[in-house]
C-alpha positions as CSV (number, residue, x, y, z in Angstrom):
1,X,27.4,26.6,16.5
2,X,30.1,27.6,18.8
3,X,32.6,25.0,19.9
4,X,33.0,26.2,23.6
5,X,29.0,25.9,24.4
6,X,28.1,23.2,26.7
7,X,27.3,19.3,24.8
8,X,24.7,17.1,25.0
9,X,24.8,13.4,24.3
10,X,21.1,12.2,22.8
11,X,20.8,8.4,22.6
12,X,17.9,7.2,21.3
13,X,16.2,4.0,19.2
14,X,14.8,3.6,15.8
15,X,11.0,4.2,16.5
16,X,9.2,7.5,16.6
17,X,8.1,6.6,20.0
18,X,11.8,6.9,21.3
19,X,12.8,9.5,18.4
20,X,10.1,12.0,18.9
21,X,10.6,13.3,22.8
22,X,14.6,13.0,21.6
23,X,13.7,15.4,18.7
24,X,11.5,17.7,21.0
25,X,14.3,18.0,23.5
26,X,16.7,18.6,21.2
27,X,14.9,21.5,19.5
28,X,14.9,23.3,23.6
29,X,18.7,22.5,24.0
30,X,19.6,24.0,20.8
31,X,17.7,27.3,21.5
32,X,19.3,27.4,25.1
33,X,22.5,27.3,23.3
34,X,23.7,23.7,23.3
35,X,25.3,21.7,21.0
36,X,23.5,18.2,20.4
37,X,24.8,15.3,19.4
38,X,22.3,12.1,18.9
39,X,23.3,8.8,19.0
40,X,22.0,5.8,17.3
41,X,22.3,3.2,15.0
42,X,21.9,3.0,11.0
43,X,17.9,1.6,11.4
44,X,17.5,4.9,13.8
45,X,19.2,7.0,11.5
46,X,16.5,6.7,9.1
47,X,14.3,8.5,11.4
48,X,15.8,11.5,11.9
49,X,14.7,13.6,9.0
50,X,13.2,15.9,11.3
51,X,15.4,16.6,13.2
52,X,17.1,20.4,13.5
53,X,20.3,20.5,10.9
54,X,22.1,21.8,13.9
55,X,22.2,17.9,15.7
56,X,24.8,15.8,14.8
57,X,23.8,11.9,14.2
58,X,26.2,9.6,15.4
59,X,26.0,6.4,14.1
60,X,27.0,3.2,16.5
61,X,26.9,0.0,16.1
62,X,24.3,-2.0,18.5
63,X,21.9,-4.8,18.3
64,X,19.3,-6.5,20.2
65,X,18.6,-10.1,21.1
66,X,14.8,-9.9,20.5
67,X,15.8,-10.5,16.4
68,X,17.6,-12.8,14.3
69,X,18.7,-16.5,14.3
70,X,21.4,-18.2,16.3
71,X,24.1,-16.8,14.2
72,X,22.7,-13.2,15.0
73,X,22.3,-13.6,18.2
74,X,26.2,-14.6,19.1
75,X,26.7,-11.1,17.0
76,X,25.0,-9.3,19.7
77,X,27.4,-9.1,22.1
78,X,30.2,-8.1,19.7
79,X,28.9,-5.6,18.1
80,X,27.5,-3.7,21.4
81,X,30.9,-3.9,23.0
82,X,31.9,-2.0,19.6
83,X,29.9,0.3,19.8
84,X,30.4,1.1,23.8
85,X,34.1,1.3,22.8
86,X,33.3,3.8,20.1
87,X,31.0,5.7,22.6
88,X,34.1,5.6,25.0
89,X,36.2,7.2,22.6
90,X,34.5,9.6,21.3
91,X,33.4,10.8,25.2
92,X,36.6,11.3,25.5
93,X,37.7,13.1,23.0
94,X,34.6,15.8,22.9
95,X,33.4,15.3,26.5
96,X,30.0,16.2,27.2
97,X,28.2,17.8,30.0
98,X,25.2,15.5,30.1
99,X,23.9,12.3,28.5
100,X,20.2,11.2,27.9
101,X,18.7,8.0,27.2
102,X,15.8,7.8,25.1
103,X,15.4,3.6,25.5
104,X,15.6,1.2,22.1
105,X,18.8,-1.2,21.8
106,X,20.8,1.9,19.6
107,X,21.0,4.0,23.1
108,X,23.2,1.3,24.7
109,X,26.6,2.5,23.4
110,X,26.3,5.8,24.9
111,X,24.4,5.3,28.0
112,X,27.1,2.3,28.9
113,X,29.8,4.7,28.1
114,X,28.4,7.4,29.7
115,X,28.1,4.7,33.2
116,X,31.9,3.5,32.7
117,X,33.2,7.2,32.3
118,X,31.1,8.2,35.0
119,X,29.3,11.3,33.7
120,X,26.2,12.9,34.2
121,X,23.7,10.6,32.7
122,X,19.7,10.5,33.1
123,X,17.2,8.4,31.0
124,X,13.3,9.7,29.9
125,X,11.0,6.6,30.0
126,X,8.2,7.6,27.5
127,X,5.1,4.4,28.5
128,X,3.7,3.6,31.7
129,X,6.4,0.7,31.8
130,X,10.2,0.4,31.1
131,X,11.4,-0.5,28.3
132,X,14.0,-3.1,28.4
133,X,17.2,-0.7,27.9
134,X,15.3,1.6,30.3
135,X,15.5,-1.3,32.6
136,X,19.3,-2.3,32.3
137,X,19.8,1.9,33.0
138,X,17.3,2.7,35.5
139,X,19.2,1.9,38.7
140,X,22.8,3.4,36.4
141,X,21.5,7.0,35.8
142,X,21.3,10.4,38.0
143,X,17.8,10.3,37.3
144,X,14.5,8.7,35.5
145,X,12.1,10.9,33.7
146,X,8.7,9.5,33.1
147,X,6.4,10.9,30.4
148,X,3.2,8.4,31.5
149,X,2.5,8.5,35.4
150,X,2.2,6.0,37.0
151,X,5.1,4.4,35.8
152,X,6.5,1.3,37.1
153,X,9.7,1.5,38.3
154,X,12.3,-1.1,39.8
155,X,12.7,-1.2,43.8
156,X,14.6,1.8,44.9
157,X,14.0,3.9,42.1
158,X,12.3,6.9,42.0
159,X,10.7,8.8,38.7
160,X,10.4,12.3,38.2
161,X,7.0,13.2,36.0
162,X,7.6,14.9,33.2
163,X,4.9,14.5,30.6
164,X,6.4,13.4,27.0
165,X,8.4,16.4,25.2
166,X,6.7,17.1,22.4
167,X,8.0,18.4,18.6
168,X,7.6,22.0,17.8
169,X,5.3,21.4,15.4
170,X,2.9,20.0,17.6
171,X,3.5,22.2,20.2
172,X,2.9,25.0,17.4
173,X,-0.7,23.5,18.0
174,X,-1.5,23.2,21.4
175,X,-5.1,23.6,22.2
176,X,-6.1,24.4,19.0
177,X,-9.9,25.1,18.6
178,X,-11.7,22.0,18.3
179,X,-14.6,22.1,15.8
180,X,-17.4,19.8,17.4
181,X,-18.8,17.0,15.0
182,X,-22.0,18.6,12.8
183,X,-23.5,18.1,9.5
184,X,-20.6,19.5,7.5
185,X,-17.2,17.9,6.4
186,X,-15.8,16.0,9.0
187,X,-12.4,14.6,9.5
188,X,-11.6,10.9,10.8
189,X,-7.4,10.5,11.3
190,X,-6.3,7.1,11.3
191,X,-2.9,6.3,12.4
192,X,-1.1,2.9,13.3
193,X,2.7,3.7,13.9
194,X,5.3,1.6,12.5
195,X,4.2,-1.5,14.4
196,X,1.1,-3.1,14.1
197,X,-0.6,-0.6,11.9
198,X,-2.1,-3.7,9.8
199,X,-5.4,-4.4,12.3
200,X,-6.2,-0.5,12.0
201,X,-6.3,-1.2,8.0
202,X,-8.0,-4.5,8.1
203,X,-10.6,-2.9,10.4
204,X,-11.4,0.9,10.0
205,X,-12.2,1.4,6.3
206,X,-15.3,-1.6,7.0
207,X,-16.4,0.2,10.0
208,X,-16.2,3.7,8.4
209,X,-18.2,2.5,5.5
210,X,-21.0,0.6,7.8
211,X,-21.7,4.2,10.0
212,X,-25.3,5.6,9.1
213,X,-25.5,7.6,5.7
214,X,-26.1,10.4,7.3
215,X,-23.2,10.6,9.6
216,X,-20.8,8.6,7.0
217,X,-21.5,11.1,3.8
218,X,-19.7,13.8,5.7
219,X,-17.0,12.0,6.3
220,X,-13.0,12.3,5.3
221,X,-10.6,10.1,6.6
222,X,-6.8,10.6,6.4
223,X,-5.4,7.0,7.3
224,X,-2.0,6.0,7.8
225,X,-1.0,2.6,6.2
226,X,1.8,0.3,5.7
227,X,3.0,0.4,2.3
228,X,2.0,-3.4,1.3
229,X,-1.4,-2.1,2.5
230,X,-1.9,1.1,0.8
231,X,-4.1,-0.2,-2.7
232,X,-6.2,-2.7,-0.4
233,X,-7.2,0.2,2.0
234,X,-6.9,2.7,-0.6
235,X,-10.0,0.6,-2.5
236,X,-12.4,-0.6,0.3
237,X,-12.6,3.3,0.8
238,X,-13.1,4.2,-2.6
239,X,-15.4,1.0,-3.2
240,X,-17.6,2.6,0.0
241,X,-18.0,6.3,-1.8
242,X,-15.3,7.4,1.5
243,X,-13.6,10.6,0.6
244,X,-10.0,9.2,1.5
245,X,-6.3,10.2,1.5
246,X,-3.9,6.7,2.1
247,X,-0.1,6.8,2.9
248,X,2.4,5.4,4.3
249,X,3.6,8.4,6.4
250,X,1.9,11.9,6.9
251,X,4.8,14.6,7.4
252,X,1.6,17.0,8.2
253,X,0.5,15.3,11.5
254,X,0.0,18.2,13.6
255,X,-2.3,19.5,11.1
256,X,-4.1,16.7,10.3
257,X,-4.4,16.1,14.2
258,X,-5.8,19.8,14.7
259,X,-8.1,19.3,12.3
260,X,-9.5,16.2,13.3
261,X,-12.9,15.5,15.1
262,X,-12.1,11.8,15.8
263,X,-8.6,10.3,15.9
264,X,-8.0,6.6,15.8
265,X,-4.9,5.4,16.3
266,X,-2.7,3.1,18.8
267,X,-1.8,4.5,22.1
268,X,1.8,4.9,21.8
269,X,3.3,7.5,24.2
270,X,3.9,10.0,21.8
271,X,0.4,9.3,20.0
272,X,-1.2,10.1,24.0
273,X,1.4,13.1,24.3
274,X,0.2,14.8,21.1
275,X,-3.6,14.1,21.6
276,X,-3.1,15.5,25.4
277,X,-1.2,18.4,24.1
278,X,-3.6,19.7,21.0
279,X,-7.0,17.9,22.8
280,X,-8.7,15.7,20.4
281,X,-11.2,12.8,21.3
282,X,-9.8,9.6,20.5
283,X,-10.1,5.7,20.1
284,X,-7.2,4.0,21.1
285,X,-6.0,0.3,20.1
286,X,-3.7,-0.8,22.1
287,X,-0.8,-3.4,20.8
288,X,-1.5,-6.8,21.7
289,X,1.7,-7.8,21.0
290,X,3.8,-5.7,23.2
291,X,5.2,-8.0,26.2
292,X,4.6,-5.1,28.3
293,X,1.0,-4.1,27.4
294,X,2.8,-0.8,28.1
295,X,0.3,0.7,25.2
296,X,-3.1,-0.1,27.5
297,X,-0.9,1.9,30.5
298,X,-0.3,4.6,28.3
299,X,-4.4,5.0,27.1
300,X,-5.3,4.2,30.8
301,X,-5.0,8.2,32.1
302,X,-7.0,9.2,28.9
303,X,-9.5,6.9,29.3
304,X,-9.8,7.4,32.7
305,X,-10.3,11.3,32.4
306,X,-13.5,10.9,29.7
307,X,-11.0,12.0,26.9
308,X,-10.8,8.7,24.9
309,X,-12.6,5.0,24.2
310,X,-10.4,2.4,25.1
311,X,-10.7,-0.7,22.5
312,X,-8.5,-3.7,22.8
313,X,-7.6,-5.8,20.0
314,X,-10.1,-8.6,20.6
315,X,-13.0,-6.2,20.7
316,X,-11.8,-4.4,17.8
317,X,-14.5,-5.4,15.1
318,X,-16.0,-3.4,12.1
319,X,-19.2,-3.3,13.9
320,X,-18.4,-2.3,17.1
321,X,-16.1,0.3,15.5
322,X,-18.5,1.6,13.6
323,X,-21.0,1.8,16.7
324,X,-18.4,3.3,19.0
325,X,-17.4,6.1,15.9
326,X,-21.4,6.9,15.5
327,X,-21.3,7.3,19.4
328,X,-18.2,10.0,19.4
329,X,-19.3,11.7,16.1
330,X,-23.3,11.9,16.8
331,X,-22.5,14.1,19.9
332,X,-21.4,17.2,19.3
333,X,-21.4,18.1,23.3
334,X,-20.0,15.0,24.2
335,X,-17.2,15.0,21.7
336,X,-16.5,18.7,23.3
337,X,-16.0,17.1,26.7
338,X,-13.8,14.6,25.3
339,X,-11.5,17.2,23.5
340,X,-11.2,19.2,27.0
341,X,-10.8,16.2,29.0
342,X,-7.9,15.2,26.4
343,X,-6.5,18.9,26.7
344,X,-6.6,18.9,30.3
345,X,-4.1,16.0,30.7
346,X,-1.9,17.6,28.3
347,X,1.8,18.9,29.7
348,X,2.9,21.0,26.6
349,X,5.9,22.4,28.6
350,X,7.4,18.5,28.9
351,X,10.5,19.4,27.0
352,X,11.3,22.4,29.1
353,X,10.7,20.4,32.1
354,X,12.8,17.6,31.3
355,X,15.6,20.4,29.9
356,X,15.8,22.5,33.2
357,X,16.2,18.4,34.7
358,X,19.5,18.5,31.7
359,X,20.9,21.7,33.1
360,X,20.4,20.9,36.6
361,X,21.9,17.3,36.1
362,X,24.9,19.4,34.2
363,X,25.1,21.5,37.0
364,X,24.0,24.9,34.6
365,X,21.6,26.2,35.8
366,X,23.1,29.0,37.9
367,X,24.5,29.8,34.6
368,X,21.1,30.3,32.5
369,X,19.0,31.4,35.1
């Protein structure tokens, strides 16, 4: 990577919802010959396997208030001020041209150092609503990206809609043909993200099982579940005769996704993004538990447009499940429109927006044009 090319700062959290749009715009700054630096803290770290090699992770110290005791609590403040000093330093010693903000507590070191040195600085807001670092930045930055529309945004502020970058290997699969449902081998994906995955594996392998015969003996279900969960799930499938393949984590997503004629799965904003982007019918949960219900204002535009059945958590039963899966999988036309409907929402070319929003924040655009 040559030293002289233009550098931009990534700062992101430790979830895939904030890690996967900072991965995906990575991969388009590297190929327009950028250097990338992400930075995060040690929990983020872990999810950066797939990023390019090229990217260097910087690790920073943060922390949030929303964790921990008393005694963690007073460490809060410490620790970020560390880390913004570290941020500081390192700014100014490798300066770069441009700094994005991904949201999660580990992208306050460099999007507060970023405000205090005064560079060009812009935050992508991946739900319908702000995150709470998104918050604290919105009013700080050149510009706000949104990757669900409408967002919500503060008085004053404007967003710019982007659609939620997403990684090669799902772009690699956009609008893949979709194989209507029939009276072959079908495929059921399952997914729960790293935060309240536990309802989709207390609930799905009971509704699966209770479908008719005739629909459920074709059936194959790849299902995502937290490791404590794995045997339990693992078991009612096997107990039901389900053809079933349990992990914790499928690397293969994009595949599995492709291949899928019904996807259940929470409606994070990277979850929407890649359902838009290859066009599958869905069932979306959304998190009951977020403050924000930010996960019902992602599945709202999908719903909306005929591409996905909108279940919340008190209506999320085995037997309305199983009634709702029966619906999507015993119309093959139906399940067509919902796959187009999905595919027409999609915005595949998100990470190339939001990079041409980089270089014109940088002030290169003359240059690569």
């Amino acid at each position: 990577m040559n030293d002289n090319a233009p550098l931009l700062i990534i700062a992101a959290g430790g979830t895939g919802g904030h890690m996967f749009p900072a991965q995906a715009l990575a991969e388009v700054m590297l190929r327009r010959g950028w250097r990338v630096k992400l930075s995060t803290d040690a929990r983020g770290a872990r999810y950066t396997g797939g990023f390019p090699h090229a990217v260097e992770i910087e690790q920073v110290s943060s922390a949030t208030f929303a964790r921990g005791g008393v005694l963690a609590k007073v460490a809060v403040a410490p620790r970020i001020a560390g880390g913004v000093a570290s941020m500081i330093w390192r700014m100014r010693r490798d300066r770069p041209r441009a700094v994005v903000g991904f949201g999660g507590y580990p992208a306050i070191p460099a999007m507060a150092a970023a405000t205090a040195l005064k560079l060009p600085r812009m935050i992508h807001e991946q739900n319908g609503v702000l995150g709470r670092v998104n918050q604290i930045f919105a009013k700080r930055v050149h510009c706000v990206a949104c990757g669900t529309w409408p967002t919500e945004m503060p008085e004053g502020v404007e967003g710019v809609h982007t659609g939620n970058p997403v990684r090669m290997s799902i772009f690699d699969k956009a609008g893949a043909p979709y194989i209507p449902p029939g009276d072959y081998p079908m495929s059921i994906l399952v997914m729960g993200g790293s935060q309240g995955a536990r309802i989709l594996s207390d609930v799905v392998p009971g509704a699966v099982a209770a479908v008719p015969e005739d629909l459920r003996r074709n059936l194959r279900v790849s299902h995502q579940a937290r490791e404590e969960d794995m045997d339990r799930v693992a078991h009612a499938y096997a107990d039901a005769g389900i053809d079933a393949d349990v992990q914790p984590f499928f690397h293969d997503v994009p595949r599995r996704m492709s291949e899928a004629q019904l996807v259940i799965t929470r409606s994070g904003a990277s979850t929407v993004a890649d359902l838009t982007v290859i066009g599958r019918p869905s069932i979306l949960v959304p998190l009951a538990a977020s403050i924000r219900d930010e996960q019902t204002a992602n599945a709202r535009g999908l719903v909306e447009a005929g591409a996905a059945i909108l279940m919340p958590e008190r209506q999320f039963t085995e037997g309305n499940l199983a009634e709702q899966i029966a619906l999507v999988l015993e119309s093959p036309e139906g399940a067509v429109q919902m796959a187009n409907a999905a595919l027409s929402l999609g915005k595949p070319e998100a990470a190339e927006t939001l990079a041409d929003m980089v270089e014109d924040l940088a002030g290169m655009r003359a240059v690569t044009e």
